[in-house]
C-alpha positions as CSV (number, residue, x, y, z in Angstrom):
1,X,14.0,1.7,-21.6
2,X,11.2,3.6,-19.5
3,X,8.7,6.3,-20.6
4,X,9.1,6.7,-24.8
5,X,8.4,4.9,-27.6
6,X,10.9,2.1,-28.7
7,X,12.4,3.0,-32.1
8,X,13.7,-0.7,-33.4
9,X,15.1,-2.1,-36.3
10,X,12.9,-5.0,-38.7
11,X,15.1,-6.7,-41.0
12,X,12.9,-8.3,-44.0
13,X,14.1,-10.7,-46.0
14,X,14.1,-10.4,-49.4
15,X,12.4,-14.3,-50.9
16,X,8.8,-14.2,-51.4
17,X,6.6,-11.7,-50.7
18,X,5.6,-13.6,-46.8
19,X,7.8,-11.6,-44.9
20,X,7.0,-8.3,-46.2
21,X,3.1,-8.7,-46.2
22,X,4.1,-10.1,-42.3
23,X,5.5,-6.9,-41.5
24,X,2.8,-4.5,-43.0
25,X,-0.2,-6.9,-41.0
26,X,1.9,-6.1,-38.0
27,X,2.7,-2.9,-38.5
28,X,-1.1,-0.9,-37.2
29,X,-0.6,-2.7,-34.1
30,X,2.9,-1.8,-32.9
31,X,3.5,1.2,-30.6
32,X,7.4,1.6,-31.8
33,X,9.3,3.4,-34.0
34,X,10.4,1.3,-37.0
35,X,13.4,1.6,-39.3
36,X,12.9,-1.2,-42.2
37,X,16.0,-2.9,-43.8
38,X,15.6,-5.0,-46.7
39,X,17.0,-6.0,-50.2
40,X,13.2,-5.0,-51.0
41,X,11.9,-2.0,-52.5
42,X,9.6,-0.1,-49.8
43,X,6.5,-1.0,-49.5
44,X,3.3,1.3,-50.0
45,X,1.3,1.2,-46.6
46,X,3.8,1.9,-43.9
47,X,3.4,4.1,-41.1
48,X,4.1,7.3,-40.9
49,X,7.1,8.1,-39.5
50,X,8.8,4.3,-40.4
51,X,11.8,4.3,-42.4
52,X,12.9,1.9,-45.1
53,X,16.4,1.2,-46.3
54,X,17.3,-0.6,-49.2
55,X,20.2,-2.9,-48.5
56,X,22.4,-4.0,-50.7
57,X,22.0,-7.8,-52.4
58,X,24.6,-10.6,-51.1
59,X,23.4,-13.3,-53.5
60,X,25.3,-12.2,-56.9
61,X,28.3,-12.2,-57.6
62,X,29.5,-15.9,-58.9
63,X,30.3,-18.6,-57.0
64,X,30.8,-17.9,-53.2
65,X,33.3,-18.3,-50.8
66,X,32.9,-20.3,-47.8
67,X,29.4,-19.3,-47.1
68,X,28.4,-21.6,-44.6
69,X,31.8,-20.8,-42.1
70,X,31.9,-24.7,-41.9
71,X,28.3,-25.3,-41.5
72,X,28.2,-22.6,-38.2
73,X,25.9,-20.5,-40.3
74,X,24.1,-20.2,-43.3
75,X,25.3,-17.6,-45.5
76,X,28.6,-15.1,-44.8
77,X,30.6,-15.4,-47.9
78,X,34.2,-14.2,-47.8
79,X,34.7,-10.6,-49.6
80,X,31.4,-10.0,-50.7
81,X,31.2,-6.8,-50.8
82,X,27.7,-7.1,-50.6
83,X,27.4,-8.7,-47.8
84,X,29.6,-6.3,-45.4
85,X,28.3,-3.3,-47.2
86,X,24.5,-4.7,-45.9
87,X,25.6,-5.3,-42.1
88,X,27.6,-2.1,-42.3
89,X,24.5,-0.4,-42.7
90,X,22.7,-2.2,-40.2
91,X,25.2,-1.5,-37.6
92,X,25.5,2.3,-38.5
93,X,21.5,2.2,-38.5
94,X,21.2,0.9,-35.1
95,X,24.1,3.7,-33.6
96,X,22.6,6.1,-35.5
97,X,18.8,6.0,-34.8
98,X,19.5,4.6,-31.0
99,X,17.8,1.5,-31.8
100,X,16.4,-0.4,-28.3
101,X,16.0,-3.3,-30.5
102,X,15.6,-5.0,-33.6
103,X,12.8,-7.9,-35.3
104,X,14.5,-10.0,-37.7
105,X,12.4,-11.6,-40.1
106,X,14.6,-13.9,-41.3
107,X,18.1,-14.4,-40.9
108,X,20.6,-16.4,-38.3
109,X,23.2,-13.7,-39.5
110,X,21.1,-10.8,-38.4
111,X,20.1,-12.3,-35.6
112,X,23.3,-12.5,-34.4
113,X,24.5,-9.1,-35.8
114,X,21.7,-7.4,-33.7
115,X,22.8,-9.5,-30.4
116,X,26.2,-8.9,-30.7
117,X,25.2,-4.7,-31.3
118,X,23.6,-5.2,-27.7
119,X,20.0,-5.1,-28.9
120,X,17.2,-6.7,-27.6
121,X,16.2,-9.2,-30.6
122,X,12.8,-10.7,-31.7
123,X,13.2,-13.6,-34.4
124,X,10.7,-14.4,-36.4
125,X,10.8,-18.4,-37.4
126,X,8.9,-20.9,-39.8
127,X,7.9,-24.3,-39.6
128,X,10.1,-27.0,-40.9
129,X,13.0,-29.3,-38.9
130,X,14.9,-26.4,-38.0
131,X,17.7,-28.1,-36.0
132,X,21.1,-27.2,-37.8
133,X,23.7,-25.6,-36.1
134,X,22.7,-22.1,-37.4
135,X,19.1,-22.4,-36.5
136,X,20.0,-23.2,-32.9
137,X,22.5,-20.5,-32.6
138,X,19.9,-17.8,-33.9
139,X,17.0,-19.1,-31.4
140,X,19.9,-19.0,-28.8
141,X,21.1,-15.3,-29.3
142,X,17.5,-13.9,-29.3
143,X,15.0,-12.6,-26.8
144,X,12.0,-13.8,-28.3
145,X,11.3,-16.3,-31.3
146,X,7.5,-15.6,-32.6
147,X,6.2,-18.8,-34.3
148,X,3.0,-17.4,-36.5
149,X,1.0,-20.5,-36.0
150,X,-0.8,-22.1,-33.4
151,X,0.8,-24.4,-30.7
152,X,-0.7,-27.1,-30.6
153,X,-1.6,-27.5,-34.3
154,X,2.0,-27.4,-35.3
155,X,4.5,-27.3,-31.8
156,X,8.1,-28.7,-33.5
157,X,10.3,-30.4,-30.7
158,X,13.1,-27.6,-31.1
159,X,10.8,-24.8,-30.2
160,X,9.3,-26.4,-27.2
161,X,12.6,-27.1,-26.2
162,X,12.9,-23.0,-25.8
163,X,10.0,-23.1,-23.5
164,X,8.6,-19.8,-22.4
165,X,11.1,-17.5,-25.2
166,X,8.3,-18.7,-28.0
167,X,5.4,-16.9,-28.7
168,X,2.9,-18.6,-30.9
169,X,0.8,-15.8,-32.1
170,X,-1.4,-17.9,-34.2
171,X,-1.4,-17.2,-38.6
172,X,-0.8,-14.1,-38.8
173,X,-2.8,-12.8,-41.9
174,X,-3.4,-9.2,-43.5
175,X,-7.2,-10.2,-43.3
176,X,-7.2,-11.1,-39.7
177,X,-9.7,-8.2,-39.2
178,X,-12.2,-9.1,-42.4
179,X,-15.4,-11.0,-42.1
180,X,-16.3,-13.2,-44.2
181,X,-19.5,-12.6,-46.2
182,X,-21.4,-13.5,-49.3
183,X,-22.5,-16.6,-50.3
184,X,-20.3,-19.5,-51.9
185,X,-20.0,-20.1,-56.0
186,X,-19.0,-23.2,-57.3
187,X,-15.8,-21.7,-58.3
188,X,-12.3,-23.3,-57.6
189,X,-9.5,-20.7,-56.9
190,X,-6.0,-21.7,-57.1
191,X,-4.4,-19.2,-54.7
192,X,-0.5,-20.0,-55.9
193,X,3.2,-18.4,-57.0
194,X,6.0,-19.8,-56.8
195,X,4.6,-23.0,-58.0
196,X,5.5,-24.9,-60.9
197,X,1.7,-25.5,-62.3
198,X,1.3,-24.7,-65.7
199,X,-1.5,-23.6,-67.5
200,X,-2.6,-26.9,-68.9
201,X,-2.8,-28.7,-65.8
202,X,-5.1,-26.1,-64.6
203,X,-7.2,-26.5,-67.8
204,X,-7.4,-30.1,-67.3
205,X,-8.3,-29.7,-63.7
206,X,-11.0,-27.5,-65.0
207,X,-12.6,-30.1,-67.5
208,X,-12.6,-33.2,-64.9
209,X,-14.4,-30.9,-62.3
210,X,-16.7,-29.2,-64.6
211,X,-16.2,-26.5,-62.4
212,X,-15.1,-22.8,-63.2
213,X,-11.5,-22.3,-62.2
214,X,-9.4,-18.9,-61.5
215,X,-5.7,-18.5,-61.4
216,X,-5.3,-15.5,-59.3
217,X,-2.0,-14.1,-61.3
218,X,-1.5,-10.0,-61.3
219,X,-4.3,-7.2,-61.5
220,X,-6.7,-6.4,-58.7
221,X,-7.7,-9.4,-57.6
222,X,-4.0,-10.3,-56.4
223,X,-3.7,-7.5,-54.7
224,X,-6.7,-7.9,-52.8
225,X,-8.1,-11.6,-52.7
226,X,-9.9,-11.2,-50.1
227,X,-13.5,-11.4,-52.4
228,X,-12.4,-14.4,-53.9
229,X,-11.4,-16.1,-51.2
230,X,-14.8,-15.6,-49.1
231,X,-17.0,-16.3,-52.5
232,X,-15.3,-19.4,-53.9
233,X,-16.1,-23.0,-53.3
234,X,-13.1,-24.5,-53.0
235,X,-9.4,-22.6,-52.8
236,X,-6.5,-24.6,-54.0
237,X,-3.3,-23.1,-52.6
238,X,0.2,-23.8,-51.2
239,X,1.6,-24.5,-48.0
240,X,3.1,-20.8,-47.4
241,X,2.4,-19.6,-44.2
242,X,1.2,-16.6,-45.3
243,X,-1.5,-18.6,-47.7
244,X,-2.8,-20.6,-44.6
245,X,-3.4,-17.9,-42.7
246,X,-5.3,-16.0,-45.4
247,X,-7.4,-19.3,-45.7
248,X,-7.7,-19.4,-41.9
249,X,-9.2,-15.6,-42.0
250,X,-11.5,-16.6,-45.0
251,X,-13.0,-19.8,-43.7
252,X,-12.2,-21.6,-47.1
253,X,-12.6,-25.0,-48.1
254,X,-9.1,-25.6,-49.0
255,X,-7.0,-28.1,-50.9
256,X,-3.2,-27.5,-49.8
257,X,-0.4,-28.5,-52.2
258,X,2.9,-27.9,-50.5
259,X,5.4,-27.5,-52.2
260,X,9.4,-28.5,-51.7
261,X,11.0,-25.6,-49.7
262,X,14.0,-25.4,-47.5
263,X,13.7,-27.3,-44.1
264,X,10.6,-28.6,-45.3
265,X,8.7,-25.9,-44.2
266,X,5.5,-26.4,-46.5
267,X,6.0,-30.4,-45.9
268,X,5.5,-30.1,-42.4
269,X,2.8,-27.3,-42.7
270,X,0.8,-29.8,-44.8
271,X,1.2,-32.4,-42.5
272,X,0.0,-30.4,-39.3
273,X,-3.4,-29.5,-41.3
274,X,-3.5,-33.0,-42.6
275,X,-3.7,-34.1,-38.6
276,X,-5.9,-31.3,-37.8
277,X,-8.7,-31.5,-40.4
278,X,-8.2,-27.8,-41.5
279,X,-7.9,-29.1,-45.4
280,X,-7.6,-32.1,-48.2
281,X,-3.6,-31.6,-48.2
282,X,-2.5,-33.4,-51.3
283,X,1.7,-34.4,-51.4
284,X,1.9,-33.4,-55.1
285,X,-0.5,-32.1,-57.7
286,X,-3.7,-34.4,-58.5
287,X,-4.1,-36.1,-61.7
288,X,-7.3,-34.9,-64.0
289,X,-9.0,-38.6,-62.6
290,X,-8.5,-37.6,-58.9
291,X,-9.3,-34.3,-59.1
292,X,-13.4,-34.8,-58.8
293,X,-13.5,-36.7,-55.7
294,X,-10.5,-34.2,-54.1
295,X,-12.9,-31.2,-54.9
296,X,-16.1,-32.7,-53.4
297,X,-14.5,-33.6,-49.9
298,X,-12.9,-30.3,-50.0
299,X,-16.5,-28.1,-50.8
300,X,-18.6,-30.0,-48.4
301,X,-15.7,-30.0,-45.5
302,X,-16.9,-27.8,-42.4
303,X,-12.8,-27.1,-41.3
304,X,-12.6,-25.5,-38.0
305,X,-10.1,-22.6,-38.8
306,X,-10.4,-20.6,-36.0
307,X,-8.0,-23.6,-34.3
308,X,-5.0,-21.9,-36.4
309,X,-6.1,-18.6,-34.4
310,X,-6.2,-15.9,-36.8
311,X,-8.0,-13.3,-34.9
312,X,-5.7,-11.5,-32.8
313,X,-2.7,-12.5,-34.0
314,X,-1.2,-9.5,-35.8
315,X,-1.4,-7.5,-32.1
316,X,-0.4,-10.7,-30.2
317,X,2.9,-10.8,-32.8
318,X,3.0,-6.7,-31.6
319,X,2.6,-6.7,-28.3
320,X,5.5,-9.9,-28.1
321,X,7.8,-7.5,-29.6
322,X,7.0,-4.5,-27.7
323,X,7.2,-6.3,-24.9
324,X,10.7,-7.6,-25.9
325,X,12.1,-4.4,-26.2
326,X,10.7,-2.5,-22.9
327,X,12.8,-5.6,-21.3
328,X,9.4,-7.1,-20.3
329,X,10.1,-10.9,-21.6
């Protein structure tokens, strides 16, 4: 593909909120034409011209059928109609629209879908031991695999393996562009969801510190954290890798948490910025007693995020993928 603008496909899964807010720091940066397919809603923010189609959900529906195709991949139950409806779409998308290729963000099936469509394929991949049958086959069947982290810091043995097909962009946050400004309160922000931290233990946390603490929960703040995250003392938060980024960008003394996810993702996130002095990574939320000490390391810590190389990483993660599909990598 010579002389036009690539028009591609981006696949966003549908758990969290990380891969969606991947896609929208990503999407200023790419020269392509995008057509979005996710169980999602759309977005506000995308491009002109992008498209966004809702897909069906393949999650409901009782108890499912052979799933797993003997442990060859991770989810492709028989006659859910769900399920085909969703690829159906994807394949008529990609005929349709004349896609050159397609960023999948995250899903072995997909991946494989797109590869066996004849499109150029970018994967998008988290940390964690990645090494079941499905993982491999996805990192085999694509063109690129973009790990949003930085080598180095975090470099798993399977992704080495795949030698110059990896990209590591470095954390790829919506803030990548912000500066940092104002000076530090002596406030402790617990930037969390999807945690199982009540209100009580953040109460208690709150009288053993004698510190102010904020939950940021819904309203403005949420939406935009970035104020919060440059002005507090300390920011307690999970292992996401969407949160560390955001950290990264904001220069925050941090307290990580992580918390039990699939493949260990968080577990081995924590452990990477554990070895790298980026934050006081705890394996499980503090008691009221330890919570004093943990703060004070944590406020007068002088973390060197730019290791986990914020800046530049939303066009590094564009220009891999651009690249990809002008048959450049």
């Amino acid at each position: 593909m010579t002389g036009r603008t690539p028009r591609l496909g981006w696949y966003v899964h549908h758990h969290g909120r990380g891969h969606l807010t991947r896609l929208l720091a990503i999407a200023p940066h790419l020269d392509a034409e995008v057509d979005a397919v996710s169980s999602l809603a759309a977005p506000a923010g995308l491009p002109s011209g992008w498209t966004w189609t809702v897909l069906d959900r393949d999650d409901d529906g009782g108890a499912p059928i052979d799933p797993t195709v003997d442990g060859m991949l991770h989810w492709a139950p028989i006659g859910h109609v769900g399920h085909r409806t969703r690829l159906s779409v994807i394949a008529a998308a990609a005929a349709e629209r004349h896609w050159d290729g397609m960023v999948v963000d995250t899903s072995v099936e997909v991946t494989l879908l797109a590869r066996l469509l004849g499109l150029r394929t970018v994967v998008v991949t988290q940390p964690g031991h990645r090494i079941d049958r499905p993982h491999l086959l996805g990192f085999a069947a694509a063109d690129t695999v973009i790990a949003p982290w930085a080598r180095g810091i975090l470099s798993p043995p399977h992704l080495e393996a795949l030698g110059d097909k990896v990209v590591h962009t470095g954390g790829i946050s919506r803030f990548a562009a912000r500066v940092a400004n104002g000076p530090r309160s002596d406030e402790v922000v617990l930037l969390a969801s999807g945690g199982t931290v009540g209100p009580a233990a953040i109460r208690d946390a709150e009288k053993a510190t004698g510190r102010p603490w904020r939950a940021l929960g819904g309203g403005a703040s949420a939406d935009d954290p970035w104020p919060v995250l440059t002005t507090a003392g300390v920011v307690v938060s999970w292992a996401g890798q969407n949160a560390v980024a955001d950290l990264a960008a904001a220069r925050a003394s941090a307290i990580v948490i992580p918390q039990d996810r699939p493949f260990d993702e968080q577990r081995e996130t924590g452990r990477a910025l554990r070895r790298a002095n980026l934050a006081q990574v705890e394996d499980s939320w503090p008691t009221a007693a330890q919570w004093p000490d943990l703060i004070e390391r944590a406020a007068t810590a002088r973390p060197e995020w730019e290791r986990w190389e914020v800046a530049g990483a939303p066009q590094r993660a564009a220009a891999a993928i651009t690249d990809t599909m002008r048959g450049r990598r």
